[in-house]
C-alpha positions in Angstrom: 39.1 -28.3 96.2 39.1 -29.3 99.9 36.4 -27.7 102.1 37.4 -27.5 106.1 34.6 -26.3 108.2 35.5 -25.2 111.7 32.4 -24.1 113.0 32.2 -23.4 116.9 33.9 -26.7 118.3 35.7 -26.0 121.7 38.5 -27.7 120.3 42.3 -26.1 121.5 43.4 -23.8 118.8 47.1 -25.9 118.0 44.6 -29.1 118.0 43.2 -27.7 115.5 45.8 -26.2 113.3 47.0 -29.1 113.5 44.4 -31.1 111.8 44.3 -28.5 109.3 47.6 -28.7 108.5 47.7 -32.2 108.2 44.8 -31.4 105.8 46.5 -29.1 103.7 49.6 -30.9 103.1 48.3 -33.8 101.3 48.1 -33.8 97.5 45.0 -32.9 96.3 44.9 -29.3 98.4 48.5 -28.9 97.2 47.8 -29.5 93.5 44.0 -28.1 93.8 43.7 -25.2 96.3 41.7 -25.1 99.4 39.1 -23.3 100.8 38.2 -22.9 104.7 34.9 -21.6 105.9 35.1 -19.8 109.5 39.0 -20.4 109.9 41.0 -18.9 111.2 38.8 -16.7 113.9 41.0 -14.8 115.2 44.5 -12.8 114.2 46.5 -15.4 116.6 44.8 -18.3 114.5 45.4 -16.3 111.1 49.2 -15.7 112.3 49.3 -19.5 113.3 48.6 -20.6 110.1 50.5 -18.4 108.2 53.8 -19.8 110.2 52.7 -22.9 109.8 53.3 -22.2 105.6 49.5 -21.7 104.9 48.4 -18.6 103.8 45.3 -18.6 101.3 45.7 -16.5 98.0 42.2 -15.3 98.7 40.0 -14.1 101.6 36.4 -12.8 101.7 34.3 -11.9 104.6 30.5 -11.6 103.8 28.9 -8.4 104.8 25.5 -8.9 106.5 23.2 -7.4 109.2 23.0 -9.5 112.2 19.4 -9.8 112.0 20.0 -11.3 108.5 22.1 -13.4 110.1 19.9 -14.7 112.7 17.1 -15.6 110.3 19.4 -17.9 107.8 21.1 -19.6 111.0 17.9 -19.9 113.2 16.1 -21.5 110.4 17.9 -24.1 109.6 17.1 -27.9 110.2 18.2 -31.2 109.9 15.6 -34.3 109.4 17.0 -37.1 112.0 15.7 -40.2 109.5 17.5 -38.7 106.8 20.5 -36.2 107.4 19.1 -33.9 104.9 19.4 -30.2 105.7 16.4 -27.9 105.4 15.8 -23.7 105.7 12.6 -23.0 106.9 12.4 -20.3 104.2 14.6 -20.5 101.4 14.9 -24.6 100.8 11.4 -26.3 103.4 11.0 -29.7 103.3 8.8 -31.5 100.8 6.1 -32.6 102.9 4.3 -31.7 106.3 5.3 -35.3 107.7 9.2 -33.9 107.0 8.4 -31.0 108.1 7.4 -32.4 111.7 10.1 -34.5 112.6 13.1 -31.6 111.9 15.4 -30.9 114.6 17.8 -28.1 115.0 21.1 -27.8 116.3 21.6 -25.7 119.9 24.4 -23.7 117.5 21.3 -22.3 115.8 19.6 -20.8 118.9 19.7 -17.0 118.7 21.7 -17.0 122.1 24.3 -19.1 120.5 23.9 -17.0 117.0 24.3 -13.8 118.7 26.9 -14.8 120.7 28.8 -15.4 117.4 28.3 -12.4 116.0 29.6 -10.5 119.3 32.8 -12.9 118.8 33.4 -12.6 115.2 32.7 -8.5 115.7 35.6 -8.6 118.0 37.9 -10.1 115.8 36.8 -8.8 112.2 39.2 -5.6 112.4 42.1 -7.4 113.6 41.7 -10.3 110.4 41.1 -7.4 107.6 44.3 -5.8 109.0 45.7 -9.5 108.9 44.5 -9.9 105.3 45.1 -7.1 103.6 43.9 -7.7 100.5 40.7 -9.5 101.7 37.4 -8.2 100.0 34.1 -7.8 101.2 31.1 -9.4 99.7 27.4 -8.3 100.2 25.7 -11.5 102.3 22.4 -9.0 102.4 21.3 -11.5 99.2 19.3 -14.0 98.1 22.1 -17.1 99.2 21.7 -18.2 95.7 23.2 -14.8 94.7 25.9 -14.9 97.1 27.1 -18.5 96.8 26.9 -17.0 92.6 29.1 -14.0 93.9 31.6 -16.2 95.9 31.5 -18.7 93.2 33.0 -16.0 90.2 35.3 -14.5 92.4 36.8 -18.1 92.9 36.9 -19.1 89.7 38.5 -15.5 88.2 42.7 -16.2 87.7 44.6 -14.2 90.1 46.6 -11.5 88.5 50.0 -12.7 87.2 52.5 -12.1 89.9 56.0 -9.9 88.4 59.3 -10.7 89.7 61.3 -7.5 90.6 65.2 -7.7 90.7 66.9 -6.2 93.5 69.9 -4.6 92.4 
């Protein structure tokens, strides 16, 4: 399956439904299924996409306290020699000399994290409405557990769809 991140870019909304929908339309996501993590934001993006013949079959929004939040995004590094990606707590670097030389991205400032947070708080109501049939899964886990959670949910068939005649 195709993964699209859309993290935080700046980027004009039809810019970037664009992209994605170039995306989408080739063969492998039309054969395999797609997956987009932190798109759409908003009900305007969800209702963009949706006209532009993209609606996913499946949509869950993890469930977690912001201070939860702000310890997974806050910790995270990124070794420059490398490119490896590191969490201070649930996956350090091997050695102290690693260790040393990690960086992290301005995203993963808690000004920038909370700021997040007070955006995607906004919009959350709006998107359940959106997708009605969205679920809600319990980030407040070990990520192990709720990649393991995600993961199962993915992998279950969808219920079998019946045609009803109109008469």
């Amino acid at each position: 399956k195709a993964v699209v991140s859309t993290q935080s870019t700046g980027v004009p909304d039809n810019i970037v439904l664009k992209c994605l929908t170039d995306r989408l339309s080739m063969m492998d996501c039309a054969t395999k299924g797609w997956v987009l993590r932190g798109y759409p934001k908003s009900r305007n993006q969800a209702e963009a996409l949706a006209e532009a013949g993209y609606s996913p079959n499946r949509v869950y929004f993890l469930d977690c306290p912001s201070d939860t939040i702000v310890e997974r995004l806050s910790l995270r590094r990124t070794d420059p020699v490398t490119g490896d990606q590191f969490h201070l707590i649930y996956n350090p670097p091997p050695t102290l000399e690693m260790k040393r030389r990690l960086k992290t991205n301005p995203r993963d400032s808690e000004p920038a994290i909370d700021e997040d947070i007070v955006s995607f708080d906004t919009c959350l109501e709006d998107l359940v409405d959106f997708y009605s049939t969205s679920q809600s899964v319990n980030g407040d886990q070990d990520p192990h557990t709720v990649f393991e959670t995600l993961e199962s949910l993915l992998v279950k068939p969808l219920p079998k769809q019946t045609l009803k005649s109109v008469i």
